[in-house]
DODREN-81899 format. One record per residue (C-alpha): residue in three letters; x, y, z. Coordinates in nm, 3 decimals. Example, Ala and Ser with C-alpha at 12.3 -4.5 7.8 and 13.67 -1.06 7.14 Angstrom:
2
{residuo=Ala; xx=1.230; yy=-0.450; zz=0.780} .
{residuo=Ser; xx=1.367; yy=-0.106; zz=0.714} .
END
This chain:
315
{residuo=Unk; xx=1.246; yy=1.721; zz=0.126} .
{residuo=Unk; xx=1.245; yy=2.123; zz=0.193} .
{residuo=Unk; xx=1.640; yy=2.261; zz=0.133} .
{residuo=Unk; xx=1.758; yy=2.555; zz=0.279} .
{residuo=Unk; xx=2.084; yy=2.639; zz=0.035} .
{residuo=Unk; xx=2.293; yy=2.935; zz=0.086} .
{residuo=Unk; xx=2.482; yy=3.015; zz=-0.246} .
{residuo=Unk; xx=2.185; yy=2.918; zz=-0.412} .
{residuo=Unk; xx=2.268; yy=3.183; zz=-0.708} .
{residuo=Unk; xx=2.616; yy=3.054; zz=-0.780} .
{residuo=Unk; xx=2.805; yy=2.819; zz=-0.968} .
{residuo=Unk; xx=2.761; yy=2.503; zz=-0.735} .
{residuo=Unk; xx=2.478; yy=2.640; zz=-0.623} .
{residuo=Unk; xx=2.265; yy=2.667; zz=-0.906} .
{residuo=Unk; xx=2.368; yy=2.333; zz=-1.077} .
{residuo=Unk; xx=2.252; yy=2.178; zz=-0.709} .
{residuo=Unk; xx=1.903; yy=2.340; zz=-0.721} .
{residuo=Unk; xx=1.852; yy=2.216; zz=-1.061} .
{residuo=Unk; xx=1.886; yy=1.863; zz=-0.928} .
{residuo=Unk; xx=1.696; yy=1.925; zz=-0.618} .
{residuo=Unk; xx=1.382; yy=2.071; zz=-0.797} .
{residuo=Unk; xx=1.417; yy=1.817; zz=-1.128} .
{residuo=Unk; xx=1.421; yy=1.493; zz=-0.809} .
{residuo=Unk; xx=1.091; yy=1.707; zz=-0.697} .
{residuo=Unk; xx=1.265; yy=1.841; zz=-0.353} .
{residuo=Unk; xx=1.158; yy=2.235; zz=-0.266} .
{residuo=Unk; xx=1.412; yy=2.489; zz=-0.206} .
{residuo=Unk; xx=1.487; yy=2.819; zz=-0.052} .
{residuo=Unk; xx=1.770; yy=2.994; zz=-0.157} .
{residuo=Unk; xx=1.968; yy=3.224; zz=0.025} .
{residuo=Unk; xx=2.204; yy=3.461; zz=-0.195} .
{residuo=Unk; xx=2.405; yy=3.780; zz=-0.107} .
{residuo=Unk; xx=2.520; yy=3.849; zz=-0.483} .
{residuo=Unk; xx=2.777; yy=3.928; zz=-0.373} .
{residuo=Unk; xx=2.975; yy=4.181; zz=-0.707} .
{residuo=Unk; xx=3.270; yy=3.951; zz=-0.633} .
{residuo=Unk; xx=3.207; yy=3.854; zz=-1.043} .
{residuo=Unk; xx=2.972; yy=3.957; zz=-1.271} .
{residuo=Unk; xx=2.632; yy=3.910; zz=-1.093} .
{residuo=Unk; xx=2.435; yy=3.920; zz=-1.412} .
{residuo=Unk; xx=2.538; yy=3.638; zz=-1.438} .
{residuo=Unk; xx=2.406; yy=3.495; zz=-1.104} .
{residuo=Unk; xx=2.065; yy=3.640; zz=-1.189} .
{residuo=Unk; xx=2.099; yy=3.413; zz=-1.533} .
{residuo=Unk; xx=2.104; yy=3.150; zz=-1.323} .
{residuo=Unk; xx=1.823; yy=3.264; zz=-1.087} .
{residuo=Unk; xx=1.608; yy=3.321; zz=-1.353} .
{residuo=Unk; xx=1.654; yy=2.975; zz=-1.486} .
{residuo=Unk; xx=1.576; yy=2.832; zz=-1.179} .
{residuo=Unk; xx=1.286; yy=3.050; zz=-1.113} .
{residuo=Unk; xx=1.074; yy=2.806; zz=-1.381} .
{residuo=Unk; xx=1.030; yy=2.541; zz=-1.122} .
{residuo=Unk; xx=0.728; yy=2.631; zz=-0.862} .
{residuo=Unk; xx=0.951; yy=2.478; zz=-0.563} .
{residuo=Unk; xx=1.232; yy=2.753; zz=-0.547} .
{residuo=Unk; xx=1.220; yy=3.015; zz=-0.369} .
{residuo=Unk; xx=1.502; yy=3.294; zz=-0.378} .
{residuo=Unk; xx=1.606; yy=3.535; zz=-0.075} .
{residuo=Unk; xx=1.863; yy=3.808; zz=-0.106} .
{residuo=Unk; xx=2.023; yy=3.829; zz=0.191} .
{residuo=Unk; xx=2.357; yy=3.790; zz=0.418} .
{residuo=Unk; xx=2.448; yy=3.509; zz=0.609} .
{residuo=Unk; xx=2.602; yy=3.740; zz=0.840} .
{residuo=Unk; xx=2.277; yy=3.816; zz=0.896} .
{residuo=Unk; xx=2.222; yy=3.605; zz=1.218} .
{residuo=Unk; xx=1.893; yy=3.712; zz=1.249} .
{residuo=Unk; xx=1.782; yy=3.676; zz=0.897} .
{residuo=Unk; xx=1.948; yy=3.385; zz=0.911} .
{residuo=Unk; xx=1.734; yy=3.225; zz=1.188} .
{residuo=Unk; xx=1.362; yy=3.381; zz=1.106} .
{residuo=Unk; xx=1.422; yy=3.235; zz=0.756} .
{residuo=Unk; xx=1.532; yy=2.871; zz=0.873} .
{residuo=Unk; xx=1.316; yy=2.857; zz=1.147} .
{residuo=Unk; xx=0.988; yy=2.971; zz=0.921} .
{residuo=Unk; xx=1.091; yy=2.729; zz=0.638} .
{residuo=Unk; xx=1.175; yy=2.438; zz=0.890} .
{residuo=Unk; xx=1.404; yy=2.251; zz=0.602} .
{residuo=Unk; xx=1.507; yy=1.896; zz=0.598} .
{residuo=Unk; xx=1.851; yy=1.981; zz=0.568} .
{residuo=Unk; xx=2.125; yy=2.274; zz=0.534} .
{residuo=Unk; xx=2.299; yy=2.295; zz=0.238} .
{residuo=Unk; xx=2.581; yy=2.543; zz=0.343} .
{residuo=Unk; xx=2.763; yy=2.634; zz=-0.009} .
{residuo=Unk; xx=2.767; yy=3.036; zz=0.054} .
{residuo=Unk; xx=3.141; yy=3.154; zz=0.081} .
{residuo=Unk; xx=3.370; yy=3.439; zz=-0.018} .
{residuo=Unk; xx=3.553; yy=3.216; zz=-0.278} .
{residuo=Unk; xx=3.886; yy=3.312; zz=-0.401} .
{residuo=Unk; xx=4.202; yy=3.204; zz=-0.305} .
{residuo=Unk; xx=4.437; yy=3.494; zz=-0.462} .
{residuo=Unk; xx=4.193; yy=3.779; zz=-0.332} .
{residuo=Unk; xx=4.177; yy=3.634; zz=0.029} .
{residuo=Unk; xx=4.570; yy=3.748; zz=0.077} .
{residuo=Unk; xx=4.447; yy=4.096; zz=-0.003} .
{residuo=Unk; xx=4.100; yy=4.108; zz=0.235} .
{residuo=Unk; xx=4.184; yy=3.829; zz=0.519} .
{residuo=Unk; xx=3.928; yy=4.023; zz=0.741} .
{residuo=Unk; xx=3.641; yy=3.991; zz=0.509} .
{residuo=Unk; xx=3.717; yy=3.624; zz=0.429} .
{residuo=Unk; xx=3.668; yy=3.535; zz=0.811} .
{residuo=Unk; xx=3.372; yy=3.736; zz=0.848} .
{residuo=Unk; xx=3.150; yy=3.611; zz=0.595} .
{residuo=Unk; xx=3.324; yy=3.261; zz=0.594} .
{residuo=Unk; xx=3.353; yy=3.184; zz=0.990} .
{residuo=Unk; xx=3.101; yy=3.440; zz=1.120} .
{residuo=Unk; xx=2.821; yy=3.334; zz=0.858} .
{residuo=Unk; xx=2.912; yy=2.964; zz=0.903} .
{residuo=Unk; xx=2.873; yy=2.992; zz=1.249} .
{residuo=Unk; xx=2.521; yy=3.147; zz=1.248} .
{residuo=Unk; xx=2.418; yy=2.825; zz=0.974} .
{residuo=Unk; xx=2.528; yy=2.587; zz=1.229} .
{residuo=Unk; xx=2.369; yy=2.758; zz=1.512} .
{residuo=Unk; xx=2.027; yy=2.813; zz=1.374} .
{residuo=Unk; xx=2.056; yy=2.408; zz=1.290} .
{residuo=Unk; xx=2.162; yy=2.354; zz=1.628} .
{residuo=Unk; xx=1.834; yy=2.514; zz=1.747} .
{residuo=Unk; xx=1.616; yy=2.308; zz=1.512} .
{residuo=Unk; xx=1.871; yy=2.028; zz=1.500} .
{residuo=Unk; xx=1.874; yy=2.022; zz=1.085} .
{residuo=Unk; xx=2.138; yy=1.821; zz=0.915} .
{residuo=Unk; xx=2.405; yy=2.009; zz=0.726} .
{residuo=Unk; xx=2.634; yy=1.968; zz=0.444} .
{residuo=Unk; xx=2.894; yy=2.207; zz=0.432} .
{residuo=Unk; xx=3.132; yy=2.303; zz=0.164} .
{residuo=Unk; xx=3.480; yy=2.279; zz=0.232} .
{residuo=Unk; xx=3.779; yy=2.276; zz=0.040} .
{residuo=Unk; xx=4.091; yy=2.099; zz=-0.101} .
{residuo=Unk; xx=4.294; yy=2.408; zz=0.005} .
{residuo=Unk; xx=4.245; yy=2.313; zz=0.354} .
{residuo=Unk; xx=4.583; yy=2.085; zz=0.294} .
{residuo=Unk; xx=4.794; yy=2.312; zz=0.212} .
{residuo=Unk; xx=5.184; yy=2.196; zz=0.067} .
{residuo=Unk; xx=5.243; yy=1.973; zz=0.349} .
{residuo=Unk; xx=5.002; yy=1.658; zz=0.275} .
{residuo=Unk; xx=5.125; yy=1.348; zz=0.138} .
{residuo=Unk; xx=4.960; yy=1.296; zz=-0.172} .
{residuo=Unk; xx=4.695; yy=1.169; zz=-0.271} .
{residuo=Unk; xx=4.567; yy=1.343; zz=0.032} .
{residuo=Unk; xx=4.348; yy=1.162; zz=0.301} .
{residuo=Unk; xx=4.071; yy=1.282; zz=0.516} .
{residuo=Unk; xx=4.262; yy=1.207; zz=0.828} .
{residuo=Unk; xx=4.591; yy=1.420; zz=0.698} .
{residuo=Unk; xx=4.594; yy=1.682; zz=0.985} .
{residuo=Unk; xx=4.549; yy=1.987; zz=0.762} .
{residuo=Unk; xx=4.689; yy=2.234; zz=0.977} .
{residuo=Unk; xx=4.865; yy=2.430; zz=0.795} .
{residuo=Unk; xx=4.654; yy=2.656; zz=0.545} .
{residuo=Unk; xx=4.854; yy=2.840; zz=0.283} .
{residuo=Unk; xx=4.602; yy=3.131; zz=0.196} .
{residuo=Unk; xx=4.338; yy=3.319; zz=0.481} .
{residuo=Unk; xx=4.075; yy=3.126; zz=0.284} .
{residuo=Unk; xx=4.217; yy=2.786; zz=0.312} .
{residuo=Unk; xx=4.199; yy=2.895; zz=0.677} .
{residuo=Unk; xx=3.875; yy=2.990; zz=0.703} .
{residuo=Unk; xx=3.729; yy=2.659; zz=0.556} .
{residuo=Unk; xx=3.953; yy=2.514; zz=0.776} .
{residuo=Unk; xx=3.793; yy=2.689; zz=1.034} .
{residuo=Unk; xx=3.422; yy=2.588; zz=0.920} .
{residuo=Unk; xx=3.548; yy=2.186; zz=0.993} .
{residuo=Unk; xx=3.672; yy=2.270; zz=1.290} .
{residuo=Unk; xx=3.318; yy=2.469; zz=1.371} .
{residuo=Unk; xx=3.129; yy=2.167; zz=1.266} .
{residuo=Unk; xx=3.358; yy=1.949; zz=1.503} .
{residuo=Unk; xx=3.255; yy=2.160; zz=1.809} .
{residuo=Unk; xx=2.866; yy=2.161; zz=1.734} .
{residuo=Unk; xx=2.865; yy=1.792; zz=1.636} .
{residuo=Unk; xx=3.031; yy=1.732; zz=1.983} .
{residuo=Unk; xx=2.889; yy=1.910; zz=2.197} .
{residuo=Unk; xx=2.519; yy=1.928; zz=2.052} .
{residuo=Unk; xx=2.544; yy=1.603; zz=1.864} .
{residuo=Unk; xx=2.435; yy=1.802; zz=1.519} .
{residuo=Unk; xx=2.454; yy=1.590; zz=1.224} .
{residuo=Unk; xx=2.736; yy=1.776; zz=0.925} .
{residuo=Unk; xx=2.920; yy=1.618; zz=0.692} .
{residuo=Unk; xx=3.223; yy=1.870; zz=0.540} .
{residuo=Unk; xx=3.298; yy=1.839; zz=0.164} .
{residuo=Unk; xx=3.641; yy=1.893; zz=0.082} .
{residuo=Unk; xx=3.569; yy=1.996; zz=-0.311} .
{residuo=Unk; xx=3.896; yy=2.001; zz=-0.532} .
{residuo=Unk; xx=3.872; yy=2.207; zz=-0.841} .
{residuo=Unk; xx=3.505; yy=2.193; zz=-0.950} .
{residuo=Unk; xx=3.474; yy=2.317; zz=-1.322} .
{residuo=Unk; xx=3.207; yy=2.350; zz=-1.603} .
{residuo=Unk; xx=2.956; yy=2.531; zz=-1.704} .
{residuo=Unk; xx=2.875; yy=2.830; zz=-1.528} .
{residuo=Unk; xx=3.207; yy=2.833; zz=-1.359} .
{residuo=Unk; xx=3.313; yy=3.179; zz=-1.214} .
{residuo=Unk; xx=3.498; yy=3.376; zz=-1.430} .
{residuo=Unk; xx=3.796; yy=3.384; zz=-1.241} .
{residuo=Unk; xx=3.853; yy=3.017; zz=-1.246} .
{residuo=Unk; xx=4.152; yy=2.887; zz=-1.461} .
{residuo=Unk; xx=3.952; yy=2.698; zz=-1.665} .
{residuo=Unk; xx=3.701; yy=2.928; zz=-1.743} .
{residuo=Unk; xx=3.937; yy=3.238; zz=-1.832} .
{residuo=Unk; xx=4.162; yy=2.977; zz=-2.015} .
{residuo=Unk; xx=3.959; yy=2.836; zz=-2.241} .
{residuo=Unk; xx=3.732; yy=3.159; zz=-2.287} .
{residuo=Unk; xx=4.051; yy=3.391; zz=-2.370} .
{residuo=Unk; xx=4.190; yy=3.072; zz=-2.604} .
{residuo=Unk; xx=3.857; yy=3.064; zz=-2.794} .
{residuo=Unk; xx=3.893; yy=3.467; zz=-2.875} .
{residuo=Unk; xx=4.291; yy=3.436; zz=-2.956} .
{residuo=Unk; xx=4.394; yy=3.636; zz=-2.637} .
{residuo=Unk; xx=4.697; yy=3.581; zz=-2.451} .
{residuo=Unk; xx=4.646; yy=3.395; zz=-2.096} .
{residuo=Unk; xx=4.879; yy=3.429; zz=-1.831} .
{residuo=Unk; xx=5.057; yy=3.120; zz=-1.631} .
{residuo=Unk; xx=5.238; yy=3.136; zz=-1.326} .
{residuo=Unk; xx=5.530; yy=2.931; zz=-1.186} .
{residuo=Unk; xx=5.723; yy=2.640; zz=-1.459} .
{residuo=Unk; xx=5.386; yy=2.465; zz=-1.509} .
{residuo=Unk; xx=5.446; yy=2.176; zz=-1.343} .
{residuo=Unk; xx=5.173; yy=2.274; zz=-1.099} .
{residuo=Unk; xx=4.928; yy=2.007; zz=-1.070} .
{residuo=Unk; xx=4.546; yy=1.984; zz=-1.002} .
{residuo=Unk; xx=4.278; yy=1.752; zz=-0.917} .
{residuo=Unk; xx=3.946; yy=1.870; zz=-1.158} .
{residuo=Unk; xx=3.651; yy=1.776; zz=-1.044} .
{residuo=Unk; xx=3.318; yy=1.853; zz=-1.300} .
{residuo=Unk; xx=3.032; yy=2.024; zz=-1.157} .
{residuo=Unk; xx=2.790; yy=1.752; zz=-1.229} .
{residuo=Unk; xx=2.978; yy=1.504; zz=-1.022} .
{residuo=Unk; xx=2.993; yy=1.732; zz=-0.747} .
{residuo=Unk; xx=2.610; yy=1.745; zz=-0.742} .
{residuo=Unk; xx=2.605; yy=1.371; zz=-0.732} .
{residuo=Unk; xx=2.814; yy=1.384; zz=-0.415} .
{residuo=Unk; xx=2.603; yy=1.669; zz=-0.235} .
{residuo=Unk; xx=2.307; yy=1.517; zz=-0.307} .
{residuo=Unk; xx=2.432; yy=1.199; zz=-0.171} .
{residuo=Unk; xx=2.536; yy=1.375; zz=0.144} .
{residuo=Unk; xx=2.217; yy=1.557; zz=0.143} .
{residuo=Unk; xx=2.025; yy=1.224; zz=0.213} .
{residuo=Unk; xx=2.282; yy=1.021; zz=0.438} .
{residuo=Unk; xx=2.430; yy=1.304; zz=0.674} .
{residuo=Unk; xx=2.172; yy=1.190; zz=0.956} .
{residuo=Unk; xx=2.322; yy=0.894; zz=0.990} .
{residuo=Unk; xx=2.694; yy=0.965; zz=0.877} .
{residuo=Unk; xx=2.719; yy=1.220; zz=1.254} .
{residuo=Unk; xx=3.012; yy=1.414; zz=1.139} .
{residuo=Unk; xx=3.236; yy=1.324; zz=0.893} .
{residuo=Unk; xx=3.445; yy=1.516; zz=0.595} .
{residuo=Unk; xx=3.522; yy=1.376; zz=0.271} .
{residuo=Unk; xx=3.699; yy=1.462; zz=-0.031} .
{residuo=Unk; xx=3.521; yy=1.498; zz=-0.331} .
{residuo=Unk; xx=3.759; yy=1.491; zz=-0.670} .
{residuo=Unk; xx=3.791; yy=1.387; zz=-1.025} .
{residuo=Unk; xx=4.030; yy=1.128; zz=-0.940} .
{residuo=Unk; xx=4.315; yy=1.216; zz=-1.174} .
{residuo=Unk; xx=4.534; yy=1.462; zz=-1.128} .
{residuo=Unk; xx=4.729; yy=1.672; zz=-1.397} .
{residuo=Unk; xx=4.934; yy=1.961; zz=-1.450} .
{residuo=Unk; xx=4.897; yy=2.321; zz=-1.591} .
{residuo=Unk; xx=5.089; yy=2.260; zz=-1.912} .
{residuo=Unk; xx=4.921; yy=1.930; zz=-1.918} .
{residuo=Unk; xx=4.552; yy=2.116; zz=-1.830} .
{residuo=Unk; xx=4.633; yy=2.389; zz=-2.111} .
{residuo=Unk; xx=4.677; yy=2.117; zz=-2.438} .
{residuo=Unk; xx=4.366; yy=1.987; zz=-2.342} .
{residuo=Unk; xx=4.166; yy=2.307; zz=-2.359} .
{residuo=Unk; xx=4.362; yy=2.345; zz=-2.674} .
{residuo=Unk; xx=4.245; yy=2.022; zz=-2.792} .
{residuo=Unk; xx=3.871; yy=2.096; zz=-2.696} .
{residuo=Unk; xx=3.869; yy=2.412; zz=-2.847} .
{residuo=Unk; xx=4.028; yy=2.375; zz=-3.158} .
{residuo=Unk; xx=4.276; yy=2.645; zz=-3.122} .
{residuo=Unk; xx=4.656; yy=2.755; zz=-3.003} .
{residuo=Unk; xx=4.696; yy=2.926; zz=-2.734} .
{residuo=Unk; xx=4.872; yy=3.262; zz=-2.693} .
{residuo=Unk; xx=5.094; yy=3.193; zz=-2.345} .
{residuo=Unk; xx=5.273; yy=3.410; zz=-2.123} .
{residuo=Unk; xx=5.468; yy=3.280; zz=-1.769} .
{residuo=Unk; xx=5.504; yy=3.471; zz=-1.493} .
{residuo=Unk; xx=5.638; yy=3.380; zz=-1.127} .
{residuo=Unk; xx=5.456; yy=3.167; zz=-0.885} .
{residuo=Unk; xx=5.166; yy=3.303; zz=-0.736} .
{residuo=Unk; xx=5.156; yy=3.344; zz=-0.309} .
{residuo=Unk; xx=4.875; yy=3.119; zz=-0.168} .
{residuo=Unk; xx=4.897; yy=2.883; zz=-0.468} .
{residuo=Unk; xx=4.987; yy=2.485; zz=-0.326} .
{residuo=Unk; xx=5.171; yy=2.311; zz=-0.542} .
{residuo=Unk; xx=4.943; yy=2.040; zz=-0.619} .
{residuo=Unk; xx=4.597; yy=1.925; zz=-0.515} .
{residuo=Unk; xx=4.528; yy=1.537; zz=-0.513} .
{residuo=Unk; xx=4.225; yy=1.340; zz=-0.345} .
{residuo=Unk; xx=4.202; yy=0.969; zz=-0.233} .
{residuo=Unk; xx=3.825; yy=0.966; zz=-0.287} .
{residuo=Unk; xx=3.770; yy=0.585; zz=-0.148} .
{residuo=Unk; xx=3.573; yy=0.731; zz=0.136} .
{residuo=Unk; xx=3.340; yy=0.916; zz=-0.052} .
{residuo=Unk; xx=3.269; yy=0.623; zz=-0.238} .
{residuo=Unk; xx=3.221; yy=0.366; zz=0.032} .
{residuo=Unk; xx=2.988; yy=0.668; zz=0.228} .
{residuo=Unk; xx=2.817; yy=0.797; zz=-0.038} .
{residuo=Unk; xx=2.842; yy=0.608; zz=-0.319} .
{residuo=Unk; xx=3.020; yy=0.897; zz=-0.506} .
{residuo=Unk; xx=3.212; yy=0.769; zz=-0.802} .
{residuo=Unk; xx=3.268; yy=1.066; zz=-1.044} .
{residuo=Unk; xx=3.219; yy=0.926; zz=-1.440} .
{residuo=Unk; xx=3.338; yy=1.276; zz=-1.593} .
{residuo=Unk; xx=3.648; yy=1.292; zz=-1.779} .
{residuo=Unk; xx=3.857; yy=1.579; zz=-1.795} .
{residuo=Unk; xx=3.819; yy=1.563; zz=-2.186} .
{residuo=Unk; xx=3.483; yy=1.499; zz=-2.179} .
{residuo=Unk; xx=3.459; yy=1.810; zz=-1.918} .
{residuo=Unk; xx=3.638; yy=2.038; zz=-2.108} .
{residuo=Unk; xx=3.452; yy=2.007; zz=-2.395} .
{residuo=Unk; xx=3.117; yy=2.072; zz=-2.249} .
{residuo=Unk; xx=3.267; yy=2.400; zz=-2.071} .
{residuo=Unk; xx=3.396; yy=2.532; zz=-2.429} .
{residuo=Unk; xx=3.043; yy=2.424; zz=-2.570} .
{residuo=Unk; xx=2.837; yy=2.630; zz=-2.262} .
{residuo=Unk; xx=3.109; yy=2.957; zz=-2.350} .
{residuo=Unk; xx=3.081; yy=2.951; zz=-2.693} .
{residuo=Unk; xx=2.694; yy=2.971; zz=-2.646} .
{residuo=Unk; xx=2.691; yy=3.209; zz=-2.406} .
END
């Protein structure tokens, strides 16, 4: 199949086109690299990614709505792969406006350049979406109304979006909520990544709240396995959202011993207050993922954890 994937650069994104183009599909990539983080590091990625003859890179917006359309309607993809975001849920309390205009305004001109050419979508979505008030683990059909963060609400927003153009043009999306995705090539101001990269030099990392925060980690490669997955069944799926997690959830103090055990080393803590936007704990019933897609994820947190210390001590 031809992909269009925005975010094609990034974290998700890269480990994504690597599937696509090893299972022989052809992409074009559409990145804003965006100096969020580092984006040497982005144009590591690129440059891996660049050795296959079927990608194809683009640096562009998707705010762009009319670079948006001349590229999907002269590439005529298969399917959408809509991972391109301003990530981040800490920084979204400081820029809300910038958070709804790339995430809402450059969602909405994806899903109307597929409505035009009626292309399939997968959309990335988020565990943030259910704030502090679901009942845990949380379920696809927990209302989700109440956002915590402007970036919870704007991938809120993007469901609701894909609601509306599934209705009323009968476009085929199906929403991934991801919780927690991790590994290598994570973005460096993940937990995980700063964690265990400040634990390997000996340097102090900070914690917030009593620790008893709790998360559901989800490895990148498992995450591919669902998107790719979605990627082939969202024609006949309509609409739908599903979670996509780890399956086990633990907690910060919990999180920290095992970076401590992967690495090898002690590390250097110091607690602070809770953190504004933060939800208290993130937990996914992932049986309809696995009855729609298949998805089962194999990774364990141990097992994840020591491949992400492996990729930043060779980095």
């Amino acid at each position: 199949m031809k992909i269009f994937l925005t975010g094609g650069a990034g974290f998700i994104g890269s480990h994504l086109s690597e599937r696509l183009l090893q299972e022989g599909h052809e992409v074009l990539a559409l990145d804003n690299f965006d100096p969020y983080y580092d984006v040497q590091l982005k144009e590591r990625h690129v440059a891996r990614l660049q050795k296959h003859a079927g990608f194809t890179l683009h640096r562009g917006d998707i705010r762009n709505g009319e670079l948006v359309h001349r590229l999907i309607g002269e590439f005529a993809p298969d399917r959408i792969a809509h991972l391109a975001a301003r990530a981040g849920v800490r920084p979204s309390i400081e820029s809300p406006a910038e958070y709804a205009d790339v995430n809402v305004t450059g969602t909405t001109h994806i899903f109307e350049a597929a409505r035009q050419q009626n292309i399939p979508v997968v959309f990335a979505s988020s565990s943030s979406v259910y704030g502090d008030s679901a009942t845990a683990p949380y379920r696809e059909d927990e209302a989700a109304d109440f956002p915590v963060s402007p970036y919870a609400a704007t991938k809120r927003a993007g469901e609701l979006l894909a609601h509306t153009y599934h209705h009323l043009y009968g476009l085929p999306i199906t929403c991934l909520r991801f919780f927690t995705v991790y590994g290598p090539r994570q973005r460096p101001d993940m937990a995980i990544h700063k964690f265990t990269k400040a634990i390997l030099e000996g340097k102090t990392i900070t914690l917030f709240g009593d620790g008893s925060t709790a998360r559901d980690y989800t490895y990148v490669a498992d995450i591919v396995d669902g998107l790719m997955a979605s990627i082939e069944r969202t024609p006949q799926l309509g609409l739908a959202i599903l979670n996509l997690g780890g399956g086990r959830t633990i907690t910060l103090r919990e999180l920290v011993e095992k970076i401590e055990i992967a690495t090898g080393k002690t590390a250097q803590i110091q607690w602070e207050g809770d953190q504004p936007g933060d939800v208290k704990l993130t937990s996914a019933d992932i049986s309809q993922a696995r009855e729609l897609l298949g998805y089962n994820p194999g990774t364990t947190i141990d097992e994840g954890l020591k491949a992400t210390a492996e990729w930043l001590q060779q980095e």
